[in-house]
N, C-alpha and C positions, 0 to 999 in steps of 0.2 A: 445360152439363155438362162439355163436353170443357176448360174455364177451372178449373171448379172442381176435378178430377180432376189438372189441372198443379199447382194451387196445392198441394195433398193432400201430390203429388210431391215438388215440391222441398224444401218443410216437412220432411216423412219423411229429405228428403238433408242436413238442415239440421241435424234433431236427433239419429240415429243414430250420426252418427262420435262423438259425446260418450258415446254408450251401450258402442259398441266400447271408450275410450279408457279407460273406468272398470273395464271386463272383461279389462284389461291382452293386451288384444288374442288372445286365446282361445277369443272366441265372436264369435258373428254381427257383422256390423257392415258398415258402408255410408262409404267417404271418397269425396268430392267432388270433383271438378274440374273443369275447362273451358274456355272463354271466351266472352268477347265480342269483337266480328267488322264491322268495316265496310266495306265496298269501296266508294270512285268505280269509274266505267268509262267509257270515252269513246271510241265507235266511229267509224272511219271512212265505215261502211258496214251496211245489214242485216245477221243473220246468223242461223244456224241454232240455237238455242240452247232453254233451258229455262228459267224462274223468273225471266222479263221479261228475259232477254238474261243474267242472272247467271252461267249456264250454258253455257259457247261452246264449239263445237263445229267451226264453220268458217263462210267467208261465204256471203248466198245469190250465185246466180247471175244474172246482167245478165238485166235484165227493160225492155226500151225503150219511151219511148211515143211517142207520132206524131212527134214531133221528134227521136225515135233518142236519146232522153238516157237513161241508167240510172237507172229509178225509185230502187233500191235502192240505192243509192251517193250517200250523206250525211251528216253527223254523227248521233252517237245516246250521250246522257248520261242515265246514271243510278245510285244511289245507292241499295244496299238494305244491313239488318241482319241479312238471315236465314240467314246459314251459323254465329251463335254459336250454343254444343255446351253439354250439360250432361251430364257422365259420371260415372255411380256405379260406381265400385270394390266389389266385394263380398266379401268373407272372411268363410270358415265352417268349424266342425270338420272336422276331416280326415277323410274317408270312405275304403273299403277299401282302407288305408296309404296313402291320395291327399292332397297338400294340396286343398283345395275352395276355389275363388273364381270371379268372374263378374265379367261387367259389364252395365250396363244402362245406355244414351247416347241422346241425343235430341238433335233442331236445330230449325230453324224453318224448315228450307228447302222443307217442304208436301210435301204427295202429286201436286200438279198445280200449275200457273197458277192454277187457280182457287181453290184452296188455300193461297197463297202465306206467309208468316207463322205457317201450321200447324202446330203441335209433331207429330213423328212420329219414330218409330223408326228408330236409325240401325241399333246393334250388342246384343242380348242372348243373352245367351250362359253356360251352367256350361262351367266348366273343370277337370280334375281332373288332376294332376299325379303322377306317378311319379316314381323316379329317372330311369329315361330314355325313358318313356315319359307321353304327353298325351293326354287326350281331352276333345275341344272339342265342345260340343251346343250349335246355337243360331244365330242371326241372327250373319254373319261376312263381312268379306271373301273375295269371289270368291276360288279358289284360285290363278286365273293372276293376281291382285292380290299381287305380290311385296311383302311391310310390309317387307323388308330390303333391297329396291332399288324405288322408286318416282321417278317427280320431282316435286324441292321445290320446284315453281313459287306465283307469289303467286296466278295465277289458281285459280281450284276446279275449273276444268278436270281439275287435276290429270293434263293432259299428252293427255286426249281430243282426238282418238279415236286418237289412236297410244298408248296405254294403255289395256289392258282394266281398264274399271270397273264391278263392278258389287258388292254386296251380299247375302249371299242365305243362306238356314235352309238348313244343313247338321248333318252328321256329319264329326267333324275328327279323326284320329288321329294323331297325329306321334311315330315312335320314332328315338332317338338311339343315333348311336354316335361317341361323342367328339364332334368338331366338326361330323360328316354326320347331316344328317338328310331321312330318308324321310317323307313327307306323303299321306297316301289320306283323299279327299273323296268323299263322296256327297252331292249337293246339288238343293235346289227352287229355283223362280224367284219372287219376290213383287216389291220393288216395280222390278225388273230385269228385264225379259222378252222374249221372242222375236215374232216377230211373223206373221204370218198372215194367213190368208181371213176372222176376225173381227175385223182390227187386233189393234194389240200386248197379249197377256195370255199367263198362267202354263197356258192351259187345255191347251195344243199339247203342252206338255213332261209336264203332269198325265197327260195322255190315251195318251202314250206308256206308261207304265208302266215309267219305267225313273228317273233320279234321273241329274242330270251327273255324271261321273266323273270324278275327276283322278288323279293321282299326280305329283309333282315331287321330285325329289332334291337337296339345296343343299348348298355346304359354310359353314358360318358361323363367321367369329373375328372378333376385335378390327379389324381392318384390310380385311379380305377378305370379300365373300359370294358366291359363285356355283353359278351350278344351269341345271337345265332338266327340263321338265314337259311331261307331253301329256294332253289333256282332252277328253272324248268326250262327246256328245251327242246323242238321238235326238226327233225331234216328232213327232206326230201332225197335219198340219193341217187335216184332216177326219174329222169320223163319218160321216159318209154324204155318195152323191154327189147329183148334180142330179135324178137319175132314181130314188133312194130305193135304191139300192144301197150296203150296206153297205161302208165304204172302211177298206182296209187299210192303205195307202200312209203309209210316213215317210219320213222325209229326217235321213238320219245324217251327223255330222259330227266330223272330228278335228281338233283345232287343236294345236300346236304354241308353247314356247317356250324362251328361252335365255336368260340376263341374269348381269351381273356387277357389283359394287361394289368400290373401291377408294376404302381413307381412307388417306394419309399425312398427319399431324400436322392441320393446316387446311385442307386439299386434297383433295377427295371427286370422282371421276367415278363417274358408272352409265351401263351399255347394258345395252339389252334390245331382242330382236327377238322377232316372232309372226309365224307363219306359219299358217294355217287356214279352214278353212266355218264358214257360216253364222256371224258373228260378232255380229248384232246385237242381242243381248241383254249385252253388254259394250260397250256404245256404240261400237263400231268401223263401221267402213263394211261390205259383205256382207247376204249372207242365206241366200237361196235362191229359184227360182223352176222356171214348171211347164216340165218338158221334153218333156212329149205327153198326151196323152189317149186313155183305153181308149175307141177308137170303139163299142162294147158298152154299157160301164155310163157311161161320163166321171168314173172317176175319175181325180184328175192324178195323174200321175208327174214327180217333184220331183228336181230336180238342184243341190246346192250353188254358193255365190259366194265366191269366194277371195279372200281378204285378205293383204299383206304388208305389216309395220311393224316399224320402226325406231326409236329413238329413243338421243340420250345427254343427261345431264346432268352439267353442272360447276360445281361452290359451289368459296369458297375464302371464309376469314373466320371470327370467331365474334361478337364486340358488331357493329360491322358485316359482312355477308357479301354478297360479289358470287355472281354465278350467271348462266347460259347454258342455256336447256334447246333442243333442237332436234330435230324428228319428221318425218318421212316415213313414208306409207300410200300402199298403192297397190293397188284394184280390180283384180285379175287374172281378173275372169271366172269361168266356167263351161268344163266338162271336154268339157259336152254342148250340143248345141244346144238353145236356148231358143225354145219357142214360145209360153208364152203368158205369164200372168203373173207381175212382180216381188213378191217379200217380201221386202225387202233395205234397207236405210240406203244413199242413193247410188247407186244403179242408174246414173248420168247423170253421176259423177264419175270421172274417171281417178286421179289421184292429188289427195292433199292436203300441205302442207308448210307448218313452224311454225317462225323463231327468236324464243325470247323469252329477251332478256337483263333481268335483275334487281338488285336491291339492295333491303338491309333493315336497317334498324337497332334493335337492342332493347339495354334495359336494363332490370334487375329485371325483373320482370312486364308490361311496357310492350314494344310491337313498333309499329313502321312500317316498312312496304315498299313497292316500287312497280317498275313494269314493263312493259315495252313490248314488246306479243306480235303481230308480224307474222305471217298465216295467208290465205296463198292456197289455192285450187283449181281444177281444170282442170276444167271442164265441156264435155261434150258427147254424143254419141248412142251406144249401147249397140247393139254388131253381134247379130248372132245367137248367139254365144256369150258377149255380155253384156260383152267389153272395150270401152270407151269408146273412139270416134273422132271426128276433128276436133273438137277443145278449144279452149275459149277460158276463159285464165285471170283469174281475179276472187282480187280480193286486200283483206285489213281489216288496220287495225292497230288496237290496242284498247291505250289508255294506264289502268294501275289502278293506284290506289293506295290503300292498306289500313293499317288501325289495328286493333290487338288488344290486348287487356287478359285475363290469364289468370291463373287462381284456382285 
C-alpha cells in the first residue's frame, strides 16, 4: 500500500506542474524538484550514528577484549541511496491579500534502521505571505535550525551534534522591517524528540502542556546575516510516581544562540555558537537527569545538562568549491547534584571535536564531492554534577564521497 500511495505521488508531481503551466500560473499547481543522492563512506572506526552509520554523530568509545585491543577500532564501508529528496513546490490563489504557497518534500532516509529505504516526510508546510509579514503552518525546520547560516558540509551530518538539528510541526510567524526580521515559533516534537523514563518520544513535551517556544532576531542582506535566538522548553517525564502518586515534576529548559554569515564575491564564512539544557531532541549532546527523590511519594526531581558548541564554516569557489567546516561541543554538566538517573545523549563524554575539509565539483545538474571528516571524543566518568573526568580520547576519520544528479 505504502508503494502504491508513492507511485500515486509522484505521478500527481509529474502531471500537475503541466496543469499549473496551462493556468498561466493563477491557479493551483504543484513544480517539482530534487535529487538523487549517493554517498561512499569509509570509517576508521565504530561510531555513533543512524541509517547503518549514514548518519554520524561521533565515534563509539574504546571497548577492549582480553588481549586490551579496541573491538571498535577497524575499517567500516558502506554505500547507501537514501538521502535522495523529492519536493513539491505548491502555488495557490492568494488568500486574505496573502500570496499562498507550500511545500510538500520526502526522502528515503526511513523513520528507523529498520525502516531504512522508507519514504517519509521531511517538510509540509502552507505559507502565506504579506508584505512584511509571514505565516508559516506545518512540518519545518527547528527554529535554532538557522536556513541562512548552516554548514555546507558533504556529510548529512550536516555539522551534528555541534548543529541543532531537528524538524518539527509548528506555528511560524516572521515580520519584517527592512532587512531585520523577528521570528516567533511554537512548536511539537514528531520524528525529533526528547527523551525520558519511556526512551525517546514526543509523549514528555505532549504531556507538558506547553509547545517549544522561540523567538530570534536576524538582520539578512545580500552579503551579510546575523542574529541571535533564545528557545524555551518544558517536559513532563512522568504521570505518576512508583507508588501511584500523581507526578507533577518538569524540567524546564532555555537554550541560547548567536550565528553570523559573511559572503564576499566567492568567499563565504559562518559561526554559530549555543549555549543551553536539555538539548537532546536536536541531536546535540545533554539532557537532563534526577537530582532527588520525594522520600514520601518518589517522585523525581529533574535537573538540566548543559551543552556548549561552537562551530565555523569556510567555502571559497563556485564550479569547483573548497570548504573547511570545524565544531566543538562540550558537556558542561549540571547546576545540581545528580543522584540518580541520566536522560541525556552522552552523559560519559566530555567534549567532542570535528575538522572536516572538502571539495566538490558540479556542472549543470551534475555534483561530485568528497571529504574527509576527522571526529574525536573524550570519554570518561560523569562526577556528581555530571562533568565528565579522566578522559580518554577516541577518534574516526570517515572518507565520503558523493554524486548528485538534480532535477
Amino acid at each position: 500500500m505504502k508503494k502504491h500511495l508513492l507511485v500515486i505521488l509522484l505521478l500527481s508531481f509529474a502531471i500537475t506542474p503541466i496543469i499549473a503551466q496551462n493556468n498561466d500560473g493563477d491557479s493551483f499547481g504543484i513544480k517539482v524538484k530534487g535529487f538523487v543522492k549517493t554517498d561512499v563512506m569509509l570509517d576508521t572506526r565504530q561510531t555513533v550514528t543512524a541509517r547503518e552509520g549514514h548518519f554520524l554523530l561521533y565515534p563509539v568509545g574504546e571497548a577492549l577484549d582480553v588481549n586490551g585491543d579496541d573491538v571498535n577500532e577497524g575499517a567500516n564501508l558502506n554505500m547507501l541511496s537514501i538521502q535522495s529528496r523529492v519536493t513539491g513546490t505548491i502555488t495557490a490563489p492568494d488568500f486574505l491579500g496573502a500570496k499562498s504557497s507550500g511545500v510538500l518534500e520526502g526522502a528515503f532516509f526511513g523513520h528507523s534502521n529498520s525502516d531504512i529505504n522508507g519514504f517519509r516526510l521531511r517538510h509540509a508546510f502552507l505559507k502565506l505571505d504579506w508584505e512584511n509579514s509571514t505565516l508559516l503552518i506545518g512540518q519545518y525546520w527547528h527554529p535554532m535550525f538557522i536556513t541562512e547560516c548552516f554548514p555546507d558540509v558533504v556529510s548529512f551530518n550536516t555539522g551534528v551534534p555541534f548543529q541543532p538539528f531537528s524538524r518539527n510541526p509548528q506555528i511560524r510567524f516572521i515580520q519584517k522591517f527592512d532587512d531585520v526580521q523577528l521570528t516567533l515559533v511554537a512548536a511539537s516534537q514528531r520524528d525529533f524528540t526528547s527523551t525520558g523514563p519511556g526512551g525517546a518520544n514526543s509523549s514528555y513535551l505532549r504531556d507538558a502542556g506547553l509547545p517549544i517556544l522561540d523567538a530570534n532576531l536576524k538582520y539578512v542582506s545580500k552579503n551579510l546575516a546575523i542574529g541571535a535566538g533564545v528557545n524555551l522548553q518544558s517536559l513532563k517525564p512522568k504521570l505518576v510516581t512508583p507508588l501511584n502518586y500523581k507526578s507533577e515534576e518538569k524540567i524546564n529548559g532555555v537554550s541560547f544562540i548567536g550565528f553570523a554569515k559573511v559572503v564576499t564575491d566567492d568567499f563565504t564564512i559562518k559561526v554559530e555558537g549555543v549555549y543551553g539544557d536539555n538539548m537532546y531532541d536536536l541531536l546535540m549532546l545533554g539532557g537532563y537527569a534526577v537530582e532527588s527523590v520525594n522520600a514520601t511519594t518518589e517522585e523525581e526531581i529533574y535537573t538540566p545538562i548543559k551543552t556548549l558548541s561552537t562551530w565555523t564554516d569556510i567555502s571559497f569557489g563556485k564550479e569547483v568549491k573548497f570548504g573547511v567546516f570545524a565544531g566543538y561541543t562540550k558537556n558542561l554538566g549540571s547546576d545540581n547534584v545528580i543522584t540518580g538517573s541520566y536522560y541525556s545523549r552522552g552523559n560519559n563524554i566530555a567534549s567532542v571535536m570535528r575538522v572536516s575539509p572538502r571539495v566538490s565539483y558540479q556542472m549543470g545538474n551534475t555534483r561530485f564531492a568528497s571529504e574527509l571528516e576527522y571526529t574525536s571524543a573524550d570519554y570518561g566518568t560523569p562526577n556528581n554534577l555530571g562533568e565528565v573526568e579522566n578522559t580518554t580520547s577516541v577518534a574516526n576519520v570517515r572518507l565520503v564521497f558523493s554524486a548528485y544528479l538534480f532535477f
